[in-house]
C-alpha positions in Angstrom: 31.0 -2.9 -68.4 30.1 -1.8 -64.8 33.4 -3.2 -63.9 35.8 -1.1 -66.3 34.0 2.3 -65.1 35.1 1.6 -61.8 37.8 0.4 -62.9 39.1 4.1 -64.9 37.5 5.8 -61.9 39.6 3.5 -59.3 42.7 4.7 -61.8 42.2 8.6 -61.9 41.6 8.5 -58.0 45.2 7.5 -58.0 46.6 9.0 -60.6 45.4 12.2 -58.4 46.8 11.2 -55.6 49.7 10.4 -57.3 50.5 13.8 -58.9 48.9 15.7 -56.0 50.0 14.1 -52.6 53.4 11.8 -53.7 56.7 12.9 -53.3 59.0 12.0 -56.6 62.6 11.3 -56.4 63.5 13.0 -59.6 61.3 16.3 -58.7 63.8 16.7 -55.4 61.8 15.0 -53.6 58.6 17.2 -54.2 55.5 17.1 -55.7 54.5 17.7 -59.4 51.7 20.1 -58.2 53.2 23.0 -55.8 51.4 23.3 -52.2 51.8 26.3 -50.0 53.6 25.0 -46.9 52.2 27.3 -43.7 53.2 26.9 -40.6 49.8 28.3 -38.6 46.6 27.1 -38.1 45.6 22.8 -36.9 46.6 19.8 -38.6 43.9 17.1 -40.6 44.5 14.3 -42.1 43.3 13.9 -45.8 42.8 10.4 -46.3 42.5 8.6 -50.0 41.3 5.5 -50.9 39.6 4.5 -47.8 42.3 5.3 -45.1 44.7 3.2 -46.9 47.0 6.0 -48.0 46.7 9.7 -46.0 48.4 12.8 -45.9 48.6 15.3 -43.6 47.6 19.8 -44.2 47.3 22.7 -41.5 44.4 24.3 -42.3 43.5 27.8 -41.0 42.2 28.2 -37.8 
């Protein structure tokens, strides 16, 4: 039982990182859910699952 709740929990981690952070060929290359894009402010790295996948936000200042 313990097994198949981290199992659905392992599964909507990346089902939100899918939809959120992914870039889809048939959306022109964009994501499902709109971010702003700004170009001020530093640069951090969001990581998911662990380090193994990342992406990359300014945030302000």
């Amino acid at each position: 039982m313990l097994a198949v709740c981290g199992g659905l929990a392992i599964r909507a981690s990346y089902f939100s990182y899918y939809q959120g952070s992914r870039t889809h060929l048939g959306l022109d290359k964009q994501c499902p859910h709109i971010r702003e894009i700004s170009s001020a402010g530093r640069i951090v790295k969001i990581l998911h699952f662990g380090g193994l996948h990342h992406r990359y936000e300014r945030v302000a200042a």
